[in-house]
N, C-alpha and C positions, 0 to 999 in steps of 0.2 A: 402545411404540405408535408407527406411523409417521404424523407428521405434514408437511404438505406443506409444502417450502421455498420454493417458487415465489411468493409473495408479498410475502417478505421478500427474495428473490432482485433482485427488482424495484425494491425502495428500496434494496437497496446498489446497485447498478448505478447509480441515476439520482445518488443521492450523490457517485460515483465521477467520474463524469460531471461532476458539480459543483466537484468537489475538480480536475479536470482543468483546467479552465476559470478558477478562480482561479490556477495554477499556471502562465495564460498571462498572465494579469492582471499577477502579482510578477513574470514575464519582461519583461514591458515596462517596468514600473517600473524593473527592476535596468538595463535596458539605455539609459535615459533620463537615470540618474545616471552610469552607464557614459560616454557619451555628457559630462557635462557637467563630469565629471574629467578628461575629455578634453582639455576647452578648456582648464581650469586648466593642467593640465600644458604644452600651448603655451606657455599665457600667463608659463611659468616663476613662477607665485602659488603661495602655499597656498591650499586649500579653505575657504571659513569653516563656523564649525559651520551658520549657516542652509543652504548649498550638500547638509548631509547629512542634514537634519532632513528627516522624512517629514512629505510633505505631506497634506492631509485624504484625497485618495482612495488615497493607499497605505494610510495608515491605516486607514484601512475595510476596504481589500480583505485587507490582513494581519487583521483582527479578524475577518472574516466566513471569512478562509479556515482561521485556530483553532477558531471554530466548529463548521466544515465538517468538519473534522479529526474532532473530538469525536462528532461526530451521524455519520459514519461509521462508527467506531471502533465505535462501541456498535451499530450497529446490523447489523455484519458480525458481530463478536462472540454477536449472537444468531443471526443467522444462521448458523456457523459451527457453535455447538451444537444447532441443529434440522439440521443433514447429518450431524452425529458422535451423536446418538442414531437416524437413521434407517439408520443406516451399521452399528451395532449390532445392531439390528434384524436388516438384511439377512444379516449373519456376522459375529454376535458372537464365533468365536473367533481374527480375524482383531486383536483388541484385548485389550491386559494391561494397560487401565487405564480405569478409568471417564469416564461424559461429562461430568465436571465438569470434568476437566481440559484440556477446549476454552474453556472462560471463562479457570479460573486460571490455566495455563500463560502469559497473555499478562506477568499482573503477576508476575512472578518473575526477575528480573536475571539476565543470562545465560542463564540456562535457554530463557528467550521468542524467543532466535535462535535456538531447535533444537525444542524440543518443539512448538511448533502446525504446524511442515513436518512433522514426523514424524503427527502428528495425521491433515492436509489429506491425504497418502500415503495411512494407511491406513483412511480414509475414503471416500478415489478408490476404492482397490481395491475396499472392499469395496461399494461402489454399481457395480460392473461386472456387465455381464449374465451373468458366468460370474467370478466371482472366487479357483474355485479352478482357473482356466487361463491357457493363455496370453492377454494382452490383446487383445480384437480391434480393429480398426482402427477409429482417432477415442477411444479408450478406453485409449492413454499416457497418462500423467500429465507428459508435455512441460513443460504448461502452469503447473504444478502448480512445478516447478524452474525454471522462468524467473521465471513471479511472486517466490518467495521469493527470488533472488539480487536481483533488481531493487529487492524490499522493503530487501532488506538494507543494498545497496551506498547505494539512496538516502538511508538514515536515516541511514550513514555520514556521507555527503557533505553532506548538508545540514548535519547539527552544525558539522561542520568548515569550513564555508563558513559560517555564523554567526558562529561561532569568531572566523575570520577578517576577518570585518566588522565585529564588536566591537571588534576589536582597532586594527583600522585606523581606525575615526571617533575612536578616545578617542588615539589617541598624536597629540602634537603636533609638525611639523615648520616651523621658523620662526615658530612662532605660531600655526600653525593645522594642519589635517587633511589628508596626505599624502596628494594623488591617485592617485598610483600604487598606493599601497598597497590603496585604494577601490575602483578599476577591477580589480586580482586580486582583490577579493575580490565583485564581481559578477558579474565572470568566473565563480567559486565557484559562488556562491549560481543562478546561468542553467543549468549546469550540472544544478545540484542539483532544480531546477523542472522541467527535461527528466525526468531519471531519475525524479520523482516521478510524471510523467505518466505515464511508459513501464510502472511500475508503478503505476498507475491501472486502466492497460491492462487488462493481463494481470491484475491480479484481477479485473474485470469477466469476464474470460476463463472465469478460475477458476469463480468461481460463478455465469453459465448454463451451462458446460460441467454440471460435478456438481450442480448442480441439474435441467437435463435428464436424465442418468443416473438419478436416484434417483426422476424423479418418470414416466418411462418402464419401472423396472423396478419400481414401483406399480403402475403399471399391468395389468405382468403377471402380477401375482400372487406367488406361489410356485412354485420349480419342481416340479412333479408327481415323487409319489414312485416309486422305484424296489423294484420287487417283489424281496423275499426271494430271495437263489438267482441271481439275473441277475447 
């Protein structure tokens, strides 16, 4: 039974939007401490640990942007299996596997970088006004391939830019916390806050694209059948 995604389309967007916004929050932040290993390093000092301890409004803005994370997460993920059961709907034989596996597919290790792109694909497709033809124009799934590299590259980058910030506040040089080492690894982590925006992006993208698609070929109906013989 096809139900409309359009409304949940709506809170993942403004989340997205939110999560964007925090990810400009942590840029200032990283580039503040950037900035102030900076002087250290002039100064030929080490860092002390208060120099790297987050102060109350990072703190905040990191707890509220985990949050943000979470209360997205979940609510694309429903969103995600109300397009892949309407997607069903529209040409179920364009699918060899059920719509549960738009939820599970996410928690499955290794699998979850391949199976929900493969999923979002043919989902696109089959919300297309004609999905057993060629694409018509504005109905590529571009969109569709750039989200998921951007998803990917950034979840990379960020661990490894954590990684690396980890590593960097807890090693001791002369007594205390190696600026240089801090300043790469916000270099890192600024980096990693772009590419999370840039894929913010483009899932917003994602889903009012295929959410327009599916809730315009609703619209139309079915396509009228074709008589015996023709």
């Amino acid at each position: 039974m096809l139900r409309s995604p359009v409304g949940l389309s709506k809170a993942v967007v403004v989340l997205l939007a939110a999560v964007a916004a925090v990810d400009c929050a942590m840029i200032y932040g990283h580039y503040s401490l950037y900035r102030l290993m900076g002087e250290r390093e002039r100064e030929g000092v080490p860092a002390s640990g208060s120099d790297v301890a987050d102060d109350p409004l990072t703190s905040a803005v990191a707890v509220l942007g985990a949050c943000l994370f979470l209360a997205t997460a979940v609510v694309f993920i429903v969103w995600f299996h109300r397009v892949r059961v309407n997607a069903g709907v529209f040409a179920p034989e364009h699918f060899g596997s059920g719509p549960g596996w738009a939820i599970g597919a996410w928690f499955i290790p290794v699998a979850n970088a391949v199976i929900p792109c493969r999923i979002a694909h043919q989902s696109w497709h089959a919300s297309r006004r004609d999905p057993d033809h060629r694409a018509a124009k504005g109905e590529r799934p571009t969109v569709v391939k750039v989200w998921w590299l951007l998803w990917l590259v950034a979840s990379v980058t960020d661990y490894l830019a954590w990684s690396a910030y980890d590593d960097a506040v807890t090693r001791k040089f002369l007594g205390g916390v190696d600026p240089a080492s801090v300043r790469a690894a916000c270099v890192a982590l600024m980096v990693a806050a772009v590419l999370d925006m840039a894929a913010a992006l483009f899932a917003a993208l994602f889903v009012r694209r295929l959410t327009a698609m599916q809730d315009a070929k609703a619209l139309r109906g079915p396509a009228p059948a074709v008589p015996a013989g023709v």
